[in-house]
N, C-alpha and C positions, 0 to 999 in steps of 0.2 A: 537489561531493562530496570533491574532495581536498583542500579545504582545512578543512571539519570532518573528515574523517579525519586528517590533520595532528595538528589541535587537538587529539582524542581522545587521542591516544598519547603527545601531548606535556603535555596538561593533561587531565589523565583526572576530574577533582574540576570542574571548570566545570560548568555548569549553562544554558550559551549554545552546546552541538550543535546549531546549527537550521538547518535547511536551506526555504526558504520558494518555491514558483513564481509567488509574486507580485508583478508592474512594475507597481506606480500606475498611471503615465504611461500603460500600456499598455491598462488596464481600464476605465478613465473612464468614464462615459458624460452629459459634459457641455457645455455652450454653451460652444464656442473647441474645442471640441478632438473629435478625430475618433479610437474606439474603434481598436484595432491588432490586435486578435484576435477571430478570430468566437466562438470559444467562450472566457471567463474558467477559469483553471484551477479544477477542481472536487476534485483531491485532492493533497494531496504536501507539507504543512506537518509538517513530521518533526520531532521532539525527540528526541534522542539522551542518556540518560543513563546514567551509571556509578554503581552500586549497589553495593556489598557485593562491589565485581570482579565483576560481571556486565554484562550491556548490554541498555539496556529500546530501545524504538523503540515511541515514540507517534505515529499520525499521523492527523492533523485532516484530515475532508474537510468540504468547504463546501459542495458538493451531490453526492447518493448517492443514485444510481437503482440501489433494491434488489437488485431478482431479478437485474439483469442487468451493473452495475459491479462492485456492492460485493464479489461473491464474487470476481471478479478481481482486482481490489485489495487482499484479505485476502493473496491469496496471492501476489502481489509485493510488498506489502511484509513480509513475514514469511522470504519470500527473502530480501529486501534485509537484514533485519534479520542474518540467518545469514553472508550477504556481509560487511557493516559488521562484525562481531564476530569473522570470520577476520581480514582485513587490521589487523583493529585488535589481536588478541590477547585479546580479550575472551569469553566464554562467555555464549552468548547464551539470554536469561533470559524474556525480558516482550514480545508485542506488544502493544499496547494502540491499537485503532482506532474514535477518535470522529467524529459527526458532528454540522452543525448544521443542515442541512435533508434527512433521509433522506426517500423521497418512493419511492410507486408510483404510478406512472401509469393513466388511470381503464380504458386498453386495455391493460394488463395483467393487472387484476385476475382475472379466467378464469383466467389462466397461475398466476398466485401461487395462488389457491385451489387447483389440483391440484400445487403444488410444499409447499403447508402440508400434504395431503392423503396426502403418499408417506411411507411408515416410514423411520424416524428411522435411520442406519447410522453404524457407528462412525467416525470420521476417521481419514484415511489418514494414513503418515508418511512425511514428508521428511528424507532425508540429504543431505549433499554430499559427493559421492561422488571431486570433484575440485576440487583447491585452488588459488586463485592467489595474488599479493600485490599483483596492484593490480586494484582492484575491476571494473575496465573489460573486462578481461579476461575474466570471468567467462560462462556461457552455456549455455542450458537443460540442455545435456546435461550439465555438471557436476553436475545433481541427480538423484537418486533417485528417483520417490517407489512405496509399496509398500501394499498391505494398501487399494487401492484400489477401491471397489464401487461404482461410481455409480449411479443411477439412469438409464433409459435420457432420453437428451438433449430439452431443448424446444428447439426450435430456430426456433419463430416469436412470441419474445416481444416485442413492435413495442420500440423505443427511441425515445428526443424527444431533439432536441436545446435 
């Protein structure tokens, strides 16, 4: 992270912010070579761009277990996004979060019919309510968030690994 935050500030017009969690070497799964991680990373290919002096954050996930990652992932990187555009000086404009294999699982399905099934409620909003300048520093209670109504919680949506 600090070395495209670096970049950012110092080449704010590049078009190569990318931050990427994936080792070849690490993910293989081929004859000679022996895999180094149980799980391959499934989210965190970040594109960083500067726009019109704003700051977009796209991030690619490669696999995305719906009901139960993706909505956590929204909202870390959408923090992150808020992080990246203090330290950088930038006013933060755009998340944009794609995937290329989103997927529910066939024991989930129950869970997601009454999660599609509950009334629609407006989204809450995030401040940050406490500032640093180096992004590491940074830590939940630095955020706000308000205007929050949830629905009340599922809490036995099975996950696969």
């Amino acid at each position: 992270f600090a070395a495209v935050i670096q970049q950012i500030k110092e080449r704010p017009h590049l078009r190569t912010h990318f931050i990427s969690p994936w080792i070849p070497q690490y993910n293989f799964r081929i004859e000679g070579r022996t895999q180094k991680v149980v799980v391959c990373p499934c989210h965190g290919w970040i594109h960083l761009r500067i726009l019109d002096g704003k700051l977009t954050l796209h991030m690619f996930q490669r696999s995305a277990d719906v009901p139960v990652g993706v909505p956590a992932n929204m909202v870390q990187y959408a923090a992150l996004l808020m992080m990246i555009a203090h330290v950088t000086g930038y006013e933060p404009y755009e998340y944009v979060h794609s995937f290329s294999d989103a997927h529910i699982y066939v024991d989930q399905i129950d869970r997601v019919k009454e999660i599609i099934a509950r009334e629609a409620r407006p989204f809450p909003t995030v401040k940050m309510i406490t500032t640093h300048d180096n992004i590491f520093d940074f830590r939940k209670d630095d955020f706000e968030l308000s205007d929050y109504n949830p629905h009340p919680a599922i809490k036995d949506i099975p996950v696969a690994i």
